[in-house]
Backbone of each chain as nested JSON, in Angstrom:
{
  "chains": [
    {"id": "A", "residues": [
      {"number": 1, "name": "UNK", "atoms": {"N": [72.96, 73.574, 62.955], "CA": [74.324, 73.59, 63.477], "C": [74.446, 72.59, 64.629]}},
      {"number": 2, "name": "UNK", "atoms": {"N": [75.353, 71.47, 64.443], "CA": [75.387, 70.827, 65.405], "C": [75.821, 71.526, 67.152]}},
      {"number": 3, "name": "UNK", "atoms": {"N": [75.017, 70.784, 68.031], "CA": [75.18, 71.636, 69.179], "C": [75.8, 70.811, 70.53]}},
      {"number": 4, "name": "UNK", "atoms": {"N": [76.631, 70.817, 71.298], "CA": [76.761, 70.25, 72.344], "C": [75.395, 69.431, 72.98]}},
      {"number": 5, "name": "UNK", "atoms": {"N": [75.73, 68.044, 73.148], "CA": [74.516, 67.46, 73.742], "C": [74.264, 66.08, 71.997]}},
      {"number": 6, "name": "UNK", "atoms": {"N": [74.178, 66.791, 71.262], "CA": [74.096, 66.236, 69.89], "C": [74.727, 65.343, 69.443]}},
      {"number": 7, "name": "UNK", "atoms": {"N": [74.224, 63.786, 69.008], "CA": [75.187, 63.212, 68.823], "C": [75.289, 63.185, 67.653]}},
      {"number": 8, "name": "UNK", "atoms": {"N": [77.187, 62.766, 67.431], "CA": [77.926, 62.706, 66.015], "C": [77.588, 61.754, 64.968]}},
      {"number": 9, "name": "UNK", "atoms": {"N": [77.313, 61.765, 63.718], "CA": [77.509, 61.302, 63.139], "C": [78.373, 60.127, 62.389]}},
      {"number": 10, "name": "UNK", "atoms": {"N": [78.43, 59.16, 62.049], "CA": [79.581, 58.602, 61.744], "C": [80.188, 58.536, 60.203]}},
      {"number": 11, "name": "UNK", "atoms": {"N": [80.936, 60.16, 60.322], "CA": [81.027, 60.159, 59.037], "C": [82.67, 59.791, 59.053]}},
      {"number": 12, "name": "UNK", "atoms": {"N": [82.881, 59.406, 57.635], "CA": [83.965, 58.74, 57.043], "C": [85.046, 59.461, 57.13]}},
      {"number": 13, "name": "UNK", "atoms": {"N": [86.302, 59.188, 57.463], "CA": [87.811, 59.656, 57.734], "C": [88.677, 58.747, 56.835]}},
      {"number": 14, "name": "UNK", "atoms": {"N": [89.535, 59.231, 56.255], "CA": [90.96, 58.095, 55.92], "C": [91.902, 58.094, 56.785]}},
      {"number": 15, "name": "UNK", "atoms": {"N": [92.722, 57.253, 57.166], "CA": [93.657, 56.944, 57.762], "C": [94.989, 57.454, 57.089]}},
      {"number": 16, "name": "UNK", "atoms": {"N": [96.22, 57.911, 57.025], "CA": [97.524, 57.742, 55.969], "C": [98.006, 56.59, 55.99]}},
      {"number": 17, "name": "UNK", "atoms": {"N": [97.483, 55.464, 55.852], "CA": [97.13, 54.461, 54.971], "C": [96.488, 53.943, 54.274]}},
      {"number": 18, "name": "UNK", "atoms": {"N": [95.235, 54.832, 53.841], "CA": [94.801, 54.618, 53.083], "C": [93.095, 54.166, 53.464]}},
      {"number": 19, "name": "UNK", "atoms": {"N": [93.289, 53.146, 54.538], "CA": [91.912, 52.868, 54.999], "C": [90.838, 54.163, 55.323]}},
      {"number": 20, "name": "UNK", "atoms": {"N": [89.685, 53.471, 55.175], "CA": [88.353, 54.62, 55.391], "C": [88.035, 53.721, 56.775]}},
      {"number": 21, "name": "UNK", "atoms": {"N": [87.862, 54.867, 57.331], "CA": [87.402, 54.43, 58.98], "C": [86.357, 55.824, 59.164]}},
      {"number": 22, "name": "UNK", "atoms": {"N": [85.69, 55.603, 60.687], "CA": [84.66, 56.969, 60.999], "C": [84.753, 56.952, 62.121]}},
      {"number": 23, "name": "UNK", "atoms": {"N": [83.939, 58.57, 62.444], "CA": [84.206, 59.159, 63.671], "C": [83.39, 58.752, 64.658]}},
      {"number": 24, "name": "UNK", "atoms": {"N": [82.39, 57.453, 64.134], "CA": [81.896, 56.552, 64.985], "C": [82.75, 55.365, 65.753]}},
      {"number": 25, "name": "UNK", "atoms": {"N": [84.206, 55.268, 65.433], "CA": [85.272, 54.372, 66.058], "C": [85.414, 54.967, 67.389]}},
      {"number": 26, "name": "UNK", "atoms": {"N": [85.12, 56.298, 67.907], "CA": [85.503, 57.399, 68.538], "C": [85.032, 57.141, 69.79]}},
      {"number": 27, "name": "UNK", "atoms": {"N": [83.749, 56.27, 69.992], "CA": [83.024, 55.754, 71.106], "C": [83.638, 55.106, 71.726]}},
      {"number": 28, "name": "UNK", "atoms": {"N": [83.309, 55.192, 73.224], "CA": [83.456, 54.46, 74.384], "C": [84.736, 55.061, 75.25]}},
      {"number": 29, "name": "UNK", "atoms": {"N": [85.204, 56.143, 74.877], "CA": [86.22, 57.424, 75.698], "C": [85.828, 58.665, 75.295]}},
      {"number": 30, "name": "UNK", "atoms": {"N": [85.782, 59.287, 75.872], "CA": [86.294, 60.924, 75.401], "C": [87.438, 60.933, 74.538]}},
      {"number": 31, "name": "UNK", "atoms": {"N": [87.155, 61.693, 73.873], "CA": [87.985, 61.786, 72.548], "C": [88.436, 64.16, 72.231]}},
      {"number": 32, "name": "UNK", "atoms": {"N": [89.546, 64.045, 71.795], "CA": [89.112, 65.522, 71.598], "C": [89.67, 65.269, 69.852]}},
      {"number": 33, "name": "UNK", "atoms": {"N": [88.64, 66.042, 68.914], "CA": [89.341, 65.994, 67.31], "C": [89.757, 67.647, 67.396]}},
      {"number": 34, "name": "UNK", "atoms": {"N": [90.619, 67.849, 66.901], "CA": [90.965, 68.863, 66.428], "C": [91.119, 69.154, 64.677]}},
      {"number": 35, "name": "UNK", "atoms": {"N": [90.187, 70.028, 64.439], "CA": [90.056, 69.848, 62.851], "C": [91.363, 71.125, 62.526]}},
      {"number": 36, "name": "UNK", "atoms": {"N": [92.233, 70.702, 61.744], "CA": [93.562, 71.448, 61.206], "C": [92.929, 72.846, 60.04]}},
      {"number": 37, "name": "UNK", "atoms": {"N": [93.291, 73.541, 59.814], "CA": [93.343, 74.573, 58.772], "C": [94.691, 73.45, 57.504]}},
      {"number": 38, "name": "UNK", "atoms": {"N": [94.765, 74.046, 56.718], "CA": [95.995, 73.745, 55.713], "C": [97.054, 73.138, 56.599]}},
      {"number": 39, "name": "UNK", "atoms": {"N": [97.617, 71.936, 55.589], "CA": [98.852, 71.762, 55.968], "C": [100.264, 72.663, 54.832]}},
      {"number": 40, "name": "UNK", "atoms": {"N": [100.89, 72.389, 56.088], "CA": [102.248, 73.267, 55.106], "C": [102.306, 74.216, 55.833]}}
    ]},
    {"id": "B", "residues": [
      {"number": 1, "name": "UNK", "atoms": {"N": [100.468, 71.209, 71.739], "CA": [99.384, 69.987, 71.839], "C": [100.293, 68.657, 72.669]}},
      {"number": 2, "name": "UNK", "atoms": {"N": [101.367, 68.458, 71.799], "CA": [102.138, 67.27, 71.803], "C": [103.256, 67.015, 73.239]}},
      {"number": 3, "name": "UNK", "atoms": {"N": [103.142, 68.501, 73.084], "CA": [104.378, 68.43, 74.766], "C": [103.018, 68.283, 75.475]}},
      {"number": 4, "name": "UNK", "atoms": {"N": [101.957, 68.563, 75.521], "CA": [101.1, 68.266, 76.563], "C": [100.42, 66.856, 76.575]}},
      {"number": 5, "name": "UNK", "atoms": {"N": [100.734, 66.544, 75.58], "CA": [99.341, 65.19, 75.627], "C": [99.397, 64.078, 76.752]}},
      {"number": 6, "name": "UNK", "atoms": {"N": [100.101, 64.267, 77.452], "CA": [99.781, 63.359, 78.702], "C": [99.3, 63.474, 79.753]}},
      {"number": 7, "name": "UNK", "atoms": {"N": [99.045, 65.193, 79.579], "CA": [97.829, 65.459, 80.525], "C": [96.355, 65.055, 80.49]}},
      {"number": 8, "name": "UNK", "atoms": {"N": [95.984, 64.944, 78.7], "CA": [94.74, 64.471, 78.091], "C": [94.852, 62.809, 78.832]}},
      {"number": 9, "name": "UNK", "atoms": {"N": [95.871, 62.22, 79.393], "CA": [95.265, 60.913, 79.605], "C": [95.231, 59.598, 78.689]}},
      {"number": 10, "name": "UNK", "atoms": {"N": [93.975, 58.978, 79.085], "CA": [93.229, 58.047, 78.002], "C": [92.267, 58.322, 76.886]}},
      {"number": 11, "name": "UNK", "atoms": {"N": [92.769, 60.016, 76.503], "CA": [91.51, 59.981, 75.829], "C": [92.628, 60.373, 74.649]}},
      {"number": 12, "name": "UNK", "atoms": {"N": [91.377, 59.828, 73.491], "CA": [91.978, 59.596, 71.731], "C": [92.048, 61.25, 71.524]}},
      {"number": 13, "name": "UNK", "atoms": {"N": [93.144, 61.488, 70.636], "CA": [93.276, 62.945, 70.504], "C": [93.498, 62.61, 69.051]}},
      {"number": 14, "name": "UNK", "atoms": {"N": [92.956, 63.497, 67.987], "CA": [92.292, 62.925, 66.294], "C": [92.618, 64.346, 65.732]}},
      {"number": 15, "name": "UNK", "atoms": {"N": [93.7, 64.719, 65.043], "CA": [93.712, 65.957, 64.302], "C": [92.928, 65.208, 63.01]}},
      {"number": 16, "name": "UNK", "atoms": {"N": [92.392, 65.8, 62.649], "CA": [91.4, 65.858, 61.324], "C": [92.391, 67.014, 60.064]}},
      {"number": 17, "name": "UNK", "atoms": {"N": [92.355, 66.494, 58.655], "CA": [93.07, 67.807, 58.0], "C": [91.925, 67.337, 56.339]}},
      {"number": 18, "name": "UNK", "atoms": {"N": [91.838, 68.427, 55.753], "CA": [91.015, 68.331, 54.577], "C": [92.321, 67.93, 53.336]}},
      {"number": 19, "name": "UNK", "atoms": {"N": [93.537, 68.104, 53.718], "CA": [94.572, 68.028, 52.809], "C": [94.357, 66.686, 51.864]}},
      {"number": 20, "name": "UNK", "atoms": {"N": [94.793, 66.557, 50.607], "CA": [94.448, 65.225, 49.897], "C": [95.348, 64.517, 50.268]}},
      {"number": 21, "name": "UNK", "atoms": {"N": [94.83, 62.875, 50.521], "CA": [94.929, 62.048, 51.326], "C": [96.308, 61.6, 50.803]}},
      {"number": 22, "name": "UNK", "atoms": {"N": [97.363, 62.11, 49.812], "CA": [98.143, 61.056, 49.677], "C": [99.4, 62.341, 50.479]}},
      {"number": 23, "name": "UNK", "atoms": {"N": [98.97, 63.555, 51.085], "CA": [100.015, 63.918, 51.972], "C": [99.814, 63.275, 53.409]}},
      {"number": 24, "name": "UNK", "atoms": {"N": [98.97, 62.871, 54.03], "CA": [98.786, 62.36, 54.977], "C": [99.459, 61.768, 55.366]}},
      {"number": 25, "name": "UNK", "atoms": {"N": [100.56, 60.184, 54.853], "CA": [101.466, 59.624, 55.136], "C": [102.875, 60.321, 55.562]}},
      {"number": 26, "name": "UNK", "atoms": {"N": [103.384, 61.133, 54.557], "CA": [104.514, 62.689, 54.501], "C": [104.348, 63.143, 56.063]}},
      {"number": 27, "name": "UNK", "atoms": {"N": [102.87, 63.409, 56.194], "CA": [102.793, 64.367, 57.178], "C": [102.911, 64.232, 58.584]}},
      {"number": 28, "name": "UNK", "atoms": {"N": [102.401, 63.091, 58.813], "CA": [102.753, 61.993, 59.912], "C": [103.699, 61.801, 60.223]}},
      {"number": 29, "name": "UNK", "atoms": {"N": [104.603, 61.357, 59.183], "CA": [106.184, 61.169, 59.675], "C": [106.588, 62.458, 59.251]}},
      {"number": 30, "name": "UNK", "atoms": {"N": [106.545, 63.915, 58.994], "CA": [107.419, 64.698, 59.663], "C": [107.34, 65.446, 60.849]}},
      {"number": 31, "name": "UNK", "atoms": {"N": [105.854, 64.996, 61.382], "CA": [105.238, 65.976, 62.795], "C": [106.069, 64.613, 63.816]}},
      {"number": 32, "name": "UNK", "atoms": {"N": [105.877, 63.048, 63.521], "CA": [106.051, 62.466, 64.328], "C": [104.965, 62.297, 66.112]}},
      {"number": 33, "name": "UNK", "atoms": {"N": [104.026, 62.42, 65.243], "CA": [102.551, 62.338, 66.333], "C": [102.992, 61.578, 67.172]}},
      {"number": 34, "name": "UNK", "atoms": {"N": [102.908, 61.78, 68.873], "CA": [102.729, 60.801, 69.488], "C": [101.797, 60.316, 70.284]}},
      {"number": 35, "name": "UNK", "atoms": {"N": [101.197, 59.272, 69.821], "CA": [99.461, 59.288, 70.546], "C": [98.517, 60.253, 69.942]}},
      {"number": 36, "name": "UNK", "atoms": {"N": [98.748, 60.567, 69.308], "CA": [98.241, 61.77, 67.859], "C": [97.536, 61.507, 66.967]}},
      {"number": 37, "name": "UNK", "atoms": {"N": [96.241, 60.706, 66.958], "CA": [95.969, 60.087, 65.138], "C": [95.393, 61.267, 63.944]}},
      {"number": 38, "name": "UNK", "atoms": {"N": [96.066, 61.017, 63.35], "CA": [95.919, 61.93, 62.435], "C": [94.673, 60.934, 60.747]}},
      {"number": 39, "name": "UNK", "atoms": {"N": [93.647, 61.896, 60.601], "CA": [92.677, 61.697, 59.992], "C": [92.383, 62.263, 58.464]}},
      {"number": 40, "name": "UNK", "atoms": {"N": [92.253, 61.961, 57.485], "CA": [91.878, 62.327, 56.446], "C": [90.73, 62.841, 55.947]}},
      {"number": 41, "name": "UNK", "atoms": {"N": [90.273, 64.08, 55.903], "CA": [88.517, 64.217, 55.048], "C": [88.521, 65.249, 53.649]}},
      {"number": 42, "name": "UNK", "atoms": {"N": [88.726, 64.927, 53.166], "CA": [89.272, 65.565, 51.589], "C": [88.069, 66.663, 51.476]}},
      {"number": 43, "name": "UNK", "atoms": {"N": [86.805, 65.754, 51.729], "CA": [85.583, 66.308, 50.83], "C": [84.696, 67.281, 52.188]}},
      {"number": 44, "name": "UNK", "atoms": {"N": [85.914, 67.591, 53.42], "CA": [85.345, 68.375, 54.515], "C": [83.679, 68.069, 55.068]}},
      {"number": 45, "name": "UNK", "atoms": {"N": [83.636, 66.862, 54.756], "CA": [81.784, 66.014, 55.231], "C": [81.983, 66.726, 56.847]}},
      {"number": 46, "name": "UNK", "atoms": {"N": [83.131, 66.295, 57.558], "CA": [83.276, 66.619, 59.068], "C": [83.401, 67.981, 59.309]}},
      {"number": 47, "name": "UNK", "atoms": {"N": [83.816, 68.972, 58.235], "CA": [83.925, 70.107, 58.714], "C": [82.855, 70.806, 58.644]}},
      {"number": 48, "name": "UNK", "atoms": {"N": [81.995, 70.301, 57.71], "CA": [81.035, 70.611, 57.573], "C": [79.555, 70.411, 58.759]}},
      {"number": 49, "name": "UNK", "atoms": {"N": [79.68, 69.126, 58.597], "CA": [78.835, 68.631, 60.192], "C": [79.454, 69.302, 61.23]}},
      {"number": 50, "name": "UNK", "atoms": {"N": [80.164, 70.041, 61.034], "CA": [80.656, 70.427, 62.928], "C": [80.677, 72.239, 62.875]}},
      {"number": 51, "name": "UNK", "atoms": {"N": [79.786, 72.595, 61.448], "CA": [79.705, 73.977, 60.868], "C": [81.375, 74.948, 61.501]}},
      {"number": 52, "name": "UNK", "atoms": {"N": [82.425, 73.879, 60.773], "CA": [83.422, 75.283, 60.739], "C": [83.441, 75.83, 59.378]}},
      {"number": 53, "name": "UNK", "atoms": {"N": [83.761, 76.973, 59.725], "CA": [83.575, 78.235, 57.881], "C": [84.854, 78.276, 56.901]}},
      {"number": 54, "name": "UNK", "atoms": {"N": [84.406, 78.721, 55.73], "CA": [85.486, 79.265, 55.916], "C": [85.828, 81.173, 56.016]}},
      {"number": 55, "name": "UNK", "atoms": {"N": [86.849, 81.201, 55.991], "CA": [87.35, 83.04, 56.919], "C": [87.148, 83.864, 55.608]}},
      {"number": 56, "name": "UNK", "atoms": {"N": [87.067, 85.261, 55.409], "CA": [87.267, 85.972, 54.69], "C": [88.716, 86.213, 54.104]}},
      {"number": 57, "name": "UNK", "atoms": {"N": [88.761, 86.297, 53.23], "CA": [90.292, 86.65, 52.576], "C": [90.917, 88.462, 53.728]}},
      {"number": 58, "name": "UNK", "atoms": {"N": [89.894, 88.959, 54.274], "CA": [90.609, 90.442, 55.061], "C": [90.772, 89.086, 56.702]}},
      {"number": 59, "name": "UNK", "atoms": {"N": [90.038, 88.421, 56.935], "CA": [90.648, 88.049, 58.14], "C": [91.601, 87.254, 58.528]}},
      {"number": 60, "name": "UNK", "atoms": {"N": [91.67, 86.337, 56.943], "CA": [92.324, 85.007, 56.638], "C": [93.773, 86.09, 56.687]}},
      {"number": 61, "name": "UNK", "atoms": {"N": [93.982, 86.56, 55.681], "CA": [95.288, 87.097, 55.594], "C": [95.61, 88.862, 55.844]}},
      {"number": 62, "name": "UNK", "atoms": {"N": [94.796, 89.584, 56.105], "CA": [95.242, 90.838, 56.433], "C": [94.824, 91.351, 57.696]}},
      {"number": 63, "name": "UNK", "atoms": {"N": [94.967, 90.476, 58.719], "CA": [94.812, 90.379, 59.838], "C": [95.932, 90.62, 60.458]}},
      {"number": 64, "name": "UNK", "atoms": {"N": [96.353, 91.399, 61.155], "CA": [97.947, 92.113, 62.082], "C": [97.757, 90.355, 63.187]}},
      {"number": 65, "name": "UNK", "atoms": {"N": [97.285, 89.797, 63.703], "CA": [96.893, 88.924, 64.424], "C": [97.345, 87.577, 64.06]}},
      {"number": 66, "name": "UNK", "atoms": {"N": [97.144, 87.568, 62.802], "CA": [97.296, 85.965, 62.16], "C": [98.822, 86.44, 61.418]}},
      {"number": 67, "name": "UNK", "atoms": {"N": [99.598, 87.671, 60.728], "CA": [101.168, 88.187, 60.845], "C": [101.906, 87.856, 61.861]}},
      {"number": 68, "name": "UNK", "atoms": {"N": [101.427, 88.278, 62.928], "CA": [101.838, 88.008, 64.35], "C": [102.39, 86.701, 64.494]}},
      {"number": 69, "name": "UNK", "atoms": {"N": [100.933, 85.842, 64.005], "CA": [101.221, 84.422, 65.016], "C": [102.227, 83.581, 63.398]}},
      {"number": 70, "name": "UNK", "atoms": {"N": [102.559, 83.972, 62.495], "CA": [103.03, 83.662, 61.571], "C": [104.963, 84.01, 61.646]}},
      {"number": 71, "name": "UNK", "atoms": {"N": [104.66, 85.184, 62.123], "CA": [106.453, 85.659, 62.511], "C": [106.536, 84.79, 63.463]}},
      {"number": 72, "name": "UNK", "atoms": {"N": [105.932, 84.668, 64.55], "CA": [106.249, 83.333, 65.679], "C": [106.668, 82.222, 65.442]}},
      {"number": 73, "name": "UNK", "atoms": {"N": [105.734, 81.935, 64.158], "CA": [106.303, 80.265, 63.884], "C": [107.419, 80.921, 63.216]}},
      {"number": 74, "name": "UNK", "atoms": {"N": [107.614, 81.314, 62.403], "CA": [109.343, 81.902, 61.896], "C": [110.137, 81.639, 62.951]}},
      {"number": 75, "name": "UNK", "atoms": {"N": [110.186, 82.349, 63.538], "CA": [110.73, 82.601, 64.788], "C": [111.337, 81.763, 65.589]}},
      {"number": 76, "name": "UNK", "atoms": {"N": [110.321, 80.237, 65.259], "CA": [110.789, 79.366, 66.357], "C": [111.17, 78.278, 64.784]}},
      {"number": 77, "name": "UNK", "atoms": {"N": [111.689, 78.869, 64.008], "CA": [112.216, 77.697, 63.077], "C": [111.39, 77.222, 61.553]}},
      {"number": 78, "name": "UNK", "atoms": {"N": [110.065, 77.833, 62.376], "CA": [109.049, 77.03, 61.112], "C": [109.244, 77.019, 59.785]}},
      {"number": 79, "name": "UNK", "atoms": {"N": [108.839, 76.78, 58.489], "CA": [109.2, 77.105, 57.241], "C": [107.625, 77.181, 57.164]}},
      {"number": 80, "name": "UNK", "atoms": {"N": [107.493, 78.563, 56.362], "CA": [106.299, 78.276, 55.593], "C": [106.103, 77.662, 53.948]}},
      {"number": 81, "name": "UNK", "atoms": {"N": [105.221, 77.158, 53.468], "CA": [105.277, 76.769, 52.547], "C": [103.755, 76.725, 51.576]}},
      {"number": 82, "name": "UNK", "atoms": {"N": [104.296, 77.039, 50.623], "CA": [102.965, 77.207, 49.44], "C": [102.435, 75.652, 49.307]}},
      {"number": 83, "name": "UNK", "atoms": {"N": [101.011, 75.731, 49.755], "CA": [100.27, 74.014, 50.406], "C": [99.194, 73.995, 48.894]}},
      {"number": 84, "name": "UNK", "atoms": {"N": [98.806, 75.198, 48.176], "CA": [98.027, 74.054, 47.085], "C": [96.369, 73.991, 47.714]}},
      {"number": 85, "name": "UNK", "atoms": {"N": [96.444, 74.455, 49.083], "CA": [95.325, 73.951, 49.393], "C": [93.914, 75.333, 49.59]}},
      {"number": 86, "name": "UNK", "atoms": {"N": [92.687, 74.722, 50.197], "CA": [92.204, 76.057, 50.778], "C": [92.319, 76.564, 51.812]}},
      {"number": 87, "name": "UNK", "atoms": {"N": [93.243, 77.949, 51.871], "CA": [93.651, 78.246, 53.067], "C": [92.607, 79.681, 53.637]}},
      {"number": 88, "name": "UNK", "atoms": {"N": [91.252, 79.592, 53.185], "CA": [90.466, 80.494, 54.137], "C": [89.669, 79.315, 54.702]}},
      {"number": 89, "name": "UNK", "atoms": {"N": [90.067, 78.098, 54.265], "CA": [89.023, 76.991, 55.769], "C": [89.591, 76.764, 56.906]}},
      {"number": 90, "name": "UNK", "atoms": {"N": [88.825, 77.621, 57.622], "CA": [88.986, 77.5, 59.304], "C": [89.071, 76.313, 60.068]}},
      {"number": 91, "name": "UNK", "atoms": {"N": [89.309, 76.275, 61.108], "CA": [89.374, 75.074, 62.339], "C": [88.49, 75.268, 62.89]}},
      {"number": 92, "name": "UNK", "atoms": {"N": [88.665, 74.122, 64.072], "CA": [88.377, 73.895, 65.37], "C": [88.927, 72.709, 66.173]}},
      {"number": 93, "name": "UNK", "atoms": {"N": [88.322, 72.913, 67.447], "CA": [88.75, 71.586, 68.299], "C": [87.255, 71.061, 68.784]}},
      {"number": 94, "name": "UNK", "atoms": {"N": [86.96, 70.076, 68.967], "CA": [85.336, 69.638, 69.679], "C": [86.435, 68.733, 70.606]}},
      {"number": 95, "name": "UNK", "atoms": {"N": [85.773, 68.293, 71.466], "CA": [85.407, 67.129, 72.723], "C": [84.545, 66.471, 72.334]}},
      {"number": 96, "name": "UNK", "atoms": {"N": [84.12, 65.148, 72.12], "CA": [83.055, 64.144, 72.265], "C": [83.307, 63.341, 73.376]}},
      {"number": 97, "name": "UNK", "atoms": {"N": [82.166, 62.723, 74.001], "CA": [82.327, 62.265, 74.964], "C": [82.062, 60.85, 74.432]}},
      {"number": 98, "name": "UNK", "atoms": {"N": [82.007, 59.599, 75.561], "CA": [82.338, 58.579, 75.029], "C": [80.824, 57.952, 74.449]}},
      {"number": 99, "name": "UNK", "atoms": {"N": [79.856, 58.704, 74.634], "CA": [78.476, 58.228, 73.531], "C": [78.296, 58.656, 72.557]}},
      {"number": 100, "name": "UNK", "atoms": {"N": [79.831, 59.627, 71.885], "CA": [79.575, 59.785, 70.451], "C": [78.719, 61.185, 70.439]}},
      {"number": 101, "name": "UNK", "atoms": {"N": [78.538, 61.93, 71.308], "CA": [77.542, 62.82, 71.41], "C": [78.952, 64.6, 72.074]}},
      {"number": 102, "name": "UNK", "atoms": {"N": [78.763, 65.697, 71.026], "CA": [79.338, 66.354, 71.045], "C": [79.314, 66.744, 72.457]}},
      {"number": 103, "name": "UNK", "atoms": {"N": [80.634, 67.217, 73.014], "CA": [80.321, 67.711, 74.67], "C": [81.088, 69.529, 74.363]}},
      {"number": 104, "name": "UNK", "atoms": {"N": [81.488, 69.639, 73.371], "CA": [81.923, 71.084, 74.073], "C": [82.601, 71.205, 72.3]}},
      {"number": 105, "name": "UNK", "atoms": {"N": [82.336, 72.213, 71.798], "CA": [83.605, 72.762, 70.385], "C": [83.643, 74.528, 70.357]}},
      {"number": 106, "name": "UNK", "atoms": {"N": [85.05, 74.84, 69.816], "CA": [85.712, 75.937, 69.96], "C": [85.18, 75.998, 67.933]}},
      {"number": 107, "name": "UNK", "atoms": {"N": [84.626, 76.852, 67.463], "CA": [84.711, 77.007, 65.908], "C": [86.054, 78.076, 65.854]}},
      {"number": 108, "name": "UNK", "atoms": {"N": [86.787, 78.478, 65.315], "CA": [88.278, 79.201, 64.979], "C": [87.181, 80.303, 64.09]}},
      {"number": 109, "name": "UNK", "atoms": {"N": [87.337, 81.305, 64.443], "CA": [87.226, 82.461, 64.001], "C": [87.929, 83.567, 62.772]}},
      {"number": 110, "name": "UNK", "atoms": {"N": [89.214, 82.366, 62.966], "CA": [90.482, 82.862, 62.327], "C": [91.156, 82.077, 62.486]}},
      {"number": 111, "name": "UNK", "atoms": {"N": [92.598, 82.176, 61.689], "CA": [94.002, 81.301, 61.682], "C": [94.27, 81.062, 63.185]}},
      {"number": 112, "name": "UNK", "atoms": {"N": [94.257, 82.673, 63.473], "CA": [95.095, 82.636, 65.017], "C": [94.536, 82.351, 65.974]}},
      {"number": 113, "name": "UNK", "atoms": {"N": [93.065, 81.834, 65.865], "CA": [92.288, 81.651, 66.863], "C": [91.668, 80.154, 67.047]}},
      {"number": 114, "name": "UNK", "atoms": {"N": [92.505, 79.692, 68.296], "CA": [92.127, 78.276, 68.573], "C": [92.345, 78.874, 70.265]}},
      {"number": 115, "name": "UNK", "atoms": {"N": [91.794, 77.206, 70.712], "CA": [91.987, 77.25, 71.99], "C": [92.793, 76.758, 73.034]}},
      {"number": 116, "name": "UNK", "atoms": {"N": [93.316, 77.329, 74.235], "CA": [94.43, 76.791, 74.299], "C": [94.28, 75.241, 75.304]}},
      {"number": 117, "name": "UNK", "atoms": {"N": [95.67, 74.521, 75.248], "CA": [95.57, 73.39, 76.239], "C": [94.48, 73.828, 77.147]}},
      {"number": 118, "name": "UNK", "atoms": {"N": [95.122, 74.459, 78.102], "CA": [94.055, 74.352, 79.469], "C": [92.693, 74.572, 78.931]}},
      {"number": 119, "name": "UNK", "atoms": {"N": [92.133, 74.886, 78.07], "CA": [90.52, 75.276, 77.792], "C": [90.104, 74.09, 77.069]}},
      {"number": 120, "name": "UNK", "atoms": {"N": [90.753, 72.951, 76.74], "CA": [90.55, 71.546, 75.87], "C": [90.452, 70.626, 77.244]}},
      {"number": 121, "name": "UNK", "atoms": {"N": [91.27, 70.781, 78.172], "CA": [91.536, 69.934, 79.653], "C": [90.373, 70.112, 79.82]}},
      {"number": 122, "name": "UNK", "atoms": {"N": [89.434, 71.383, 80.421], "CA": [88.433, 71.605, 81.489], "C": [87.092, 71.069, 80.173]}},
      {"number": 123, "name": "UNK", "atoms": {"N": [87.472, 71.322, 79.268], "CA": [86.516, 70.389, 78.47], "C": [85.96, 68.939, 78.061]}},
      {"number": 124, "name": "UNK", "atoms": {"N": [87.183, 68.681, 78.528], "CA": [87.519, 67.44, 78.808], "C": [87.015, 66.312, 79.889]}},
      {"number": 125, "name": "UNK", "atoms": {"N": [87.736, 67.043, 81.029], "CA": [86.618, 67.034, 82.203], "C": [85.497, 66.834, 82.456]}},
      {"number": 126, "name": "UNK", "atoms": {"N": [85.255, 68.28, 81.776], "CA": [83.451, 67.753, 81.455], "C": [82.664, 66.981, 81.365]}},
      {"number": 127, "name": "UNK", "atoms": {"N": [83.202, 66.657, 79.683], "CA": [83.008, 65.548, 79.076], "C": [83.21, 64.274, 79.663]}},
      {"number": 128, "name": "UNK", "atoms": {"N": [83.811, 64.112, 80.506], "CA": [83.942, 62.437, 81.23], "C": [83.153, 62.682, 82.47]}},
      {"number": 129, "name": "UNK", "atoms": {"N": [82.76, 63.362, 82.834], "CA": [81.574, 63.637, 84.095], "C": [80.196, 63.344, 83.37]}},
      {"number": 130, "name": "UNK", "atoms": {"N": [80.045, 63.2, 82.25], "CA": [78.892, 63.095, 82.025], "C": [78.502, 61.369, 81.839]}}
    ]}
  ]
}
């Protein structure tokens, strides 16, 4: 289980455009992700 | 989130959604994010690396708790709507700090259970002290 202290991975995201980008872009600020449940 | 985000500052704020990627565009322009990026992961790789679950069908939906916070959004206008999707996969919120290295995450226990602004701020915090 990833744990505080641990670093992230840079795994793959799409954009709603379509592009594949990752959560390795995320570097060099603090960042907060908030992962959603369902949309709708 | 959105009436607050200018307390977060300079830092990137990334909703993540597992929804298939061709609502993503729709969805954007009807929330109208501002400073908001909104992210695509179909195949939940991220939800997975960041071990959120998913809920039981008694907590997901027969929970007096997650009714509650459901008449609320009624309440204030919301529409609910039949999404197609999986709705016992849970949330969360993490903090990363700027080496890419997790500084603080809330896993959602349930629908109704996230964390609020002020507990994302002091995490926040944190996270840039380090």
């Amino acid at each position: 289980m990833l744990s505080p202290g641990q670093r992230i991975d840079d795994l793959p995201l799409l954009t709603p455009r379509g592009d594949v980008t990752g959560l390795g872009t995320f570097r060099g600020e603090a960042c907060v992700l908030i992962f959603l449940r369902h949309l709708g | 989130m959105s009436r607050r985000r200018d307390e977060l500052g300079r830092a990137r704020v990334a909703c993540i959604t597992f929804a298939p990627a061709v609502l993503l565009g729709a969805f954007e322009r009807e929330l109208a994010l501002d400073r908001i990026e909104l992210y695509g992961d179909p195949d939940r790789r991220s939800y997975a690396a960041f071990d959120l679950k998913r809920g039981s069908i008694t907590r997901v939906w027969l929970d007096p708790r997650v009714w509650w916070r459901y008449a609320r959004l009624l309440a204030r206008g919301r529409r609910l709507r039949s999404v197609g999707q999986d709705t016992l996969q849970l949330g969360g919120d993490a903090v990363v700090d700027a080496d890419g290295r997790l500084a603080w995450i809330f896993r959602s226990r349930g629908p109704d259970d996230r964390p609020s602004v002020d507990e994302l701020l002091v995490a926040l915090a944190g996270a840039r002290r380090h």
